[in-house]
C-alpha positions as CSV (number, residue, x, y, z in Angstrom):
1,X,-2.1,-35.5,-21.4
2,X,0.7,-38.2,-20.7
3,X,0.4,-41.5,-20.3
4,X,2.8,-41.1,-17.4
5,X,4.9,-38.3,-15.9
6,X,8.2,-38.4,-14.1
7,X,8.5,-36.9,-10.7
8,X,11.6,-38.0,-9.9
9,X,13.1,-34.8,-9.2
10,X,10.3,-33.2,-8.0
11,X,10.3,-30.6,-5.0
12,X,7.7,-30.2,-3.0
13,X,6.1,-27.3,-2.0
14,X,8.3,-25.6,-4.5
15,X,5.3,-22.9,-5.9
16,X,3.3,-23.0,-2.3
17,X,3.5,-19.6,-0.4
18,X,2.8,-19.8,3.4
19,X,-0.9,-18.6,4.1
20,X,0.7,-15.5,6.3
21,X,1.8,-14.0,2.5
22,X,-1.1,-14.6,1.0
23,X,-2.3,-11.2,-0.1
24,X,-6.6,-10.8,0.2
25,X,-7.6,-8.2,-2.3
26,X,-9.9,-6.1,-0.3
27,X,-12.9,-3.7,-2.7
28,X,-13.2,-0.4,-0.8
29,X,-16.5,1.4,-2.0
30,X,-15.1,4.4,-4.0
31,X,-15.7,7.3,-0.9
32,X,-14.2,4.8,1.7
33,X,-10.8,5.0,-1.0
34,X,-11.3,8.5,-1.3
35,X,-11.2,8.8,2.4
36,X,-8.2,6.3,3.4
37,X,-5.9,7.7,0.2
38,X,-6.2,11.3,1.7
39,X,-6.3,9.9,5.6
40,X,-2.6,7.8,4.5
41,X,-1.3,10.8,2.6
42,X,-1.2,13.4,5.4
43,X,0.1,10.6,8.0
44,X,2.6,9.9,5.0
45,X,2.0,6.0,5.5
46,X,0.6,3.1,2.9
47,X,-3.4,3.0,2.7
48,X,-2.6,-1.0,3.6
49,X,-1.0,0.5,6.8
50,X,-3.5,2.6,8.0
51,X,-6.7,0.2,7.1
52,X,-3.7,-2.5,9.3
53,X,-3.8,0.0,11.6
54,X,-7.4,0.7,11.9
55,X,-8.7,-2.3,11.8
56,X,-6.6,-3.6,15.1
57,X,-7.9,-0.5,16.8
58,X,-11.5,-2.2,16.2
59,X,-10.4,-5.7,17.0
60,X,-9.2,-4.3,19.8
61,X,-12.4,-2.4,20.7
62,X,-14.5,-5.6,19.8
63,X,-12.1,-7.6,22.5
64,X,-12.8,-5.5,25.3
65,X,-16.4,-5.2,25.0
66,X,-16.8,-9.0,25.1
């Protein structure tokens, strides 16, 4: 390492993405993927958009049972 380093024209926040991109890498169990690839082919949508989709459906749920 340096002694000393020059930030003089440093930015920053130049690398930092906002936590709202941040992507979570989610490990389905292999029938669970089996299930969602097949479930997001026939509705012709992204597997992230259905398990999206899904998973408000059961926020929702959980909201109105409380």
């Amino acid at each position: 390492m340096k002694k000393e380093y020059d930030f003089t024209n440093a930015e920053q926040g130049k690398f930092c993405r906002p936590l709202d991109q941040l992507e979570i890498p989610v490990y389905l169990e292999r029938d669970v993927r089996k299930s969602l690839l097949a479930t997001a082919a026939k509705a012709k949508k992204s597997v992230g958009a259905l398990v999206n989709d899904l998973l408000r459906n059961d926020l929702e749920i959980a909201r109105s049972l409380q």
